[in-house]
DRENVOFI-774734 format. One line per field, with one value per residue: residue in three letters; x, y, z of N, C-alpha, C in turn. Coordinates in steps of 0.02 Angstrom, whole numbers, padded with zeros to 5 digits. Example, Ala and Ser with C-alpha at 12.3 -4.5 7.8 and 13.67 -1.06 7.14 Angstrom:
2
r: [ala/ser]
n.x: [00660/00642]
n.y: [-00284/-00112]
n.z: [00390/00354]
ca.x: [00615/00684]
ca.y: [-00225/-00053]
ca.z: [00390/00357]
c.x: [00660/00645]
c.y: [-00165/00002]
c.z: [00390/00394]
# end
This chain:
127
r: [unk/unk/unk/unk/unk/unk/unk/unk/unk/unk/unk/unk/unk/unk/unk/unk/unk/unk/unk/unk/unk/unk/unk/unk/unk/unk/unk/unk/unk/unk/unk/unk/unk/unk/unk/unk/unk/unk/unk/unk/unk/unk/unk/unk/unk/unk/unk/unk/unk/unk/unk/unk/unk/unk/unk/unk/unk/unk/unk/unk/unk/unk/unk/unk/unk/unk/unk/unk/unk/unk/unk/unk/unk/unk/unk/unk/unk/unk/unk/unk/unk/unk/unk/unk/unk/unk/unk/unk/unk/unk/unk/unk/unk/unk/unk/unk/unk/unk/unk/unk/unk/unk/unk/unk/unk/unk/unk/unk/unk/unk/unk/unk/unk/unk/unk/unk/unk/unk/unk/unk/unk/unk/unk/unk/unk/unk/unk]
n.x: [03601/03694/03745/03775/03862/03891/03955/03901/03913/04000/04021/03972/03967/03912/03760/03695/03621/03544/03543/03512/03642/03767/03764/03884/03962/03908/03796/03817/03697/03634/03584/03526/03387/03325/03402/03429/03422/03500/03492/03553/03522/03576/03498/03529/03532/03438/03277/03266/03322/03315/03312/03361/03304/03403/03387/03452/03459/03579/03762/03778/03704/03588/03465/03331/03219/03164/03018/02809/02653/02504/02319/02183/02010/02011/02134/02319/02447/02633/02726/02878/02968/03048/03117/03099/03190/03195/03216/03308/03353/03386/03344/03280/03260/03190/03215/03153/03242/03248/03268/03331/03486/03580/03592/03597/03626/03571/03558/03490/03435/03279/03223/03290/03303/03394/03561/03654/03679/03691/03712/03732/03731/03744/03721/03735/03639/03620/03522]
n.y: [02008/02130/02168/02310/02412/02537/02667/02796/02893/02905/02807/02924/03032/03210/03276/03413/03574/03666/03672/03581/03451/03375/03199/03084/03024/03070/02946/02831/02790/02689/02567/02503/02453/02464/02566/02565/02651/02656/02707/02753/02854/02923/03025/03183/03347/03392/03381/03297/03243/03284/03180/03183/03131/03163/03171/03152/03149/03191/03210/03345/03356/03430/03427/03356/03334/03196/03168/03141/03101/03177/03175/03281/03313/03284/03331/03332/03342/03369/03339/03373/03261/03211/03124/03082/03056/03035/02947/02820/02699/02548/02628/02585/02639/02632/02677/02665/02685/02660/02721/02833/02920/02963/02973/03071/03105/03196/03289/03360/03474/03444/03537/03641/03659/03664/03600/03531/03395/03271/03105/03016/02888/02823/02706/02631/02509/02433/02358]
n.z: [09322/09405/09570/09672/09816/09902/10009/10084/10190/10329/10491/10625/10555/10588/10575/10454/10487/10441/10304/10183/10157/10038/10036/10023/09864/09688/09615/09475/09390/09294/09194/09305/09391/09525/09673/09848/09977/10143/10285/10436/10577/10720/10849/10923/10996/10926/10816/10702/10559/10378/10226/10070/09901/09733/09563/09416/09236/09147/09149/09193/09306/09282/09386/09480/09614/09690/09680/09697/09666/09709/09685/09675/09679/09550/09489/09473/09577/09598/09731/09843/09896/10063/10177/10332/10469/10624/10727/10830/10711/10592/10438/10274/10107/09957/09790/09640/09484/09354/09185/09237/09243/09339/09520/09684/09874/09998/10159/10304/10440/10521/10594/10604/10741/10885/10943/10807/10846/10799/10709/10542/10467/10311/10176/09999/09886/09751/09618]
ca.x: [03600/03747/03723/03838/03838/03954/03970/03905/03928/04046/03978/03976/03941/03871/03711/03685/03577/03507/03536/03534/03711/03775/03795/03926/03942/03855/03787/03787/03624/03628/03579/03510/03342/03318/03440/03417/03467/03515/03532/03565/03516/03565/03470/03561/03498/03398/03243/03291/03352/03288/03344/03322/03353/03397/03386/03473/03491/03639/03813/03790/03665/03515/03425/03261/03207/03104/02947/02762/02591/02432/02250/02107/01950/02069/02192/02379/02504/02702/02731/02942/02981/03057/03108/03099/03206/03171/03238/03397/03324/03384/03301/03286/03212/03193/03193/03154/03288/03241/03256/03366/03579/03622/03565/03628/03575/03570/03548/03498/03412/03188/03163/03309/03313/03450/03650/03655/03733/03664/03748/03707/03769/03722/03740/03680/03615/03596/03520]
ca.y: [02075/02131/02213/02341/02433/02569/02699/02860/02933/02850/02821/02960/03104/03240/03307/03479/03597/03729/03656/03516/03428/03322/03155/03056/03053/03065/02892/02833/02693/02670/02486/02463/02468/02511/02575/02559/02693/02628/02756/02739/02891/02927/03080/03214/03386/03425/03333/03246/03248/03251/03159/03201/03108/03208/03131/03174/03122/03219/03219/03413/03362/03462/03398/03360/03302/03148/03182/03110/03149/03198/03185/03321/03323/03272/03379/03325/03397/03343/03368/03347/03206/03244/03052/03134/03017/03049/02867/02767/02633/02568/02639/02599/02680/02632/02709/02665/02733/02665/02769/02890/02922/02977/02997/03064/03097/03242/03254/03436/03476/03446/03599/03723/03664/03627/03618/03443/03345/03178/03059/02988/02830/02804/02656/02609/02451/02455/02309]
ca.z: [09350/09463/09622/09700/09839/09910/10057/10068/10252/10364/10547/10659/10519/10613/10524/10428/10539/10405/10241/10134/10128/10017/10080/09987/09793/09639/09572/09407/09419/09234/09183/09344/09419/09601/09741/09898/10029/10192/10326/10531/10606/10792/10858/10969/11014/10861/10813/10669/10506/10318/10200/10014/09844/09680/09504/09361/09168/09126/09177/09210/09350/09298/09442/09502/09658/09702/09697/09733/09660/09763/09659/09732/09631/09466/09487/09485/09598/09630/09786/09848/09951/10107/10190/10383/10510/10698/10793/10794/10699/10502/10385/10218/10049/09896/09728/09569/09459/09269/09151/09286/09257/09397/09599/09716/09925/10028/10212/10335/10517/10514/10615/10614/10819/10945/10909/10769/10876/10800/10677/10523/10424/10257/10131/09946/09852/09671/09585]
c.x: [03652/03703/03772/03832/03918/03932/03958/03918/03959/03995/03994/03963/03897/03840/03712/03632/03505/03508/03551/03627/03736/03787/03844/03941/03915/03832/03761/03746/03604/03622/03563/03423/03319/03385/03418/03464/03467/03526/03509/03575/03518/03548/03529/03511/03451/03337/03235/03344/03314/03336/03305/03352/03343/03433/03417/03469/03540/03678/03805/03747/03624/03466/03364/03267/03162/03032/02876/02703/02549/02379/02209/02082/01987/02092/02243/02427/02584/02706/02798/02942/03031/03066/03142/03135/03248/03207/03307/03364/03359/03330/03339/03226/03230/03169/03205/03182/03295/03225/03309/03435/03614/03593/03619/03590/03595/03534/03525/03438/03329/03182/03222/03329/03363/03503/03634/03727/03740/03701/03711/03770/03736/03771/03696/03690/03609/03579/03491]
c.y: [02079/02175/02241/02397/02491/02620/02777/02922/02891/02868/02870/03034/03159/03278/03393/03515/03636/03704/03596/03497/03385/03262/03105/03079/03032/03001/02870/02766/02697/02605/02444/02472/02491/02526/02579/02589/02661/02662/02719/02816/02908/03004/03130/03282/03403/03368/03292/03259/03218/03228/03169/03161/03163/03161/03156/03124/03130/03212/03278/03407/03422/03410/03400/03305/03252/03174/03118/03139/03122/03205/03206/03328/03336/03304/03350/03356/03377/03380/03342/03285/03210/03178/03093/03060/03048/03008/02835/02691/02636/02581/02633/02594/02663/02666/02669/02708/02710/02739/02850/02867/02921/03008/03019/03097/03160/03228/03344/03422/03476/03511/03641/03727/03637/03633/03535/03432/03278/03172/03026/02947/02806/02775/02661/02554/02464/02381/02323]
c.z: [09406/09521/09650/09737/09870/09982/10062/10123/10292/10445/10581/10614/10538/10559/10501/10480/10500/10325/10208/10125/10087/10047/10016/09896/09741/09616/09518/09427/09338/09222/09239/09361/09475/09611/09774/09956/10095/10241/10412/10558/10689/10802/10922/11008/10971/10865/10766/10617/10431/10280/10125/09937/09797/09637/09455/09275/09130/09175/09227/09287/09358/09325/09458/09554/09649/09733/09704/09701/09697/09707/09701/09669/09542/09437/09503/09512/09628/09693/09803/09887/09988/10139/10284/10445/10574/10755/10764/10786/10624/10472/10315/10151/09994/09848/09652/09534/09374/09239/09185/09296/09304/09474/09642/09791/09966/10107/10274/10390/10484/10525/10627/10698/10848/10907/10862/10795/10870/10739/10632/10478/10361/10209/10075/09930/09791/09650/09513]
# end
């Protein structure tokens, strides 16, 4: 199994405030099993920053987000996943990506608050 890893925000990337941004580009994770996101978040005026994966099987990137299910009285419900980073600490996330062509990562303000004055650095892993 190879492993290969690449670059998706260089350091100092000041964050999105209002909307989802792309952060680097598309990855094909074909023939692999996980990735592993890697981000370094330094905080500024705002209070954080989400971070979001989106999955694809097609080239065309009809997309779907990473999701999560919730069971209430055996009921099934996806709920998005939303990976919420607050501290200048690494973080990193893994996804299971069998069976899934292509990922790619998105990045925008928690609360809509303060000027984004904070910085993020994001890396991937693929094994």
């Amino acid at each position: 199994m190879t492993v290969e890893s690449g670059i998706l925000t260089a350091a100092g990337t000041v964050i999105a405030k209002t909307t989802q941004t792309l952060m680097g580009a598309v990855i094909d994770v074909g023939y692999h099993n996980f990735i592993t996101l890697h981000c370094e978040y330094q905080n500024g005026d705002e209070t954080g920053v989400l971070v979001m994966a989106h999955m694809s099987r097609t080239v065309a990137l009809d997309v779907s987000q990473d999701q999560g299910w919730t069971v209430a009285a055996g009921t099934k419900t996806a709920t998005l996943n939303e990976y919420s980073l607050t501290d200048a600490v690494p973080h990193h996330i893994q996804f299971d990506v069998r069976g899934i062509e292509f990922i790619y990562f998105s990045q925008g303000g928690s609360s809509n608050d303060g000027t984004p004055t904070g910085t993020i650095e994001a890396s991937y892993t693929l094994k």
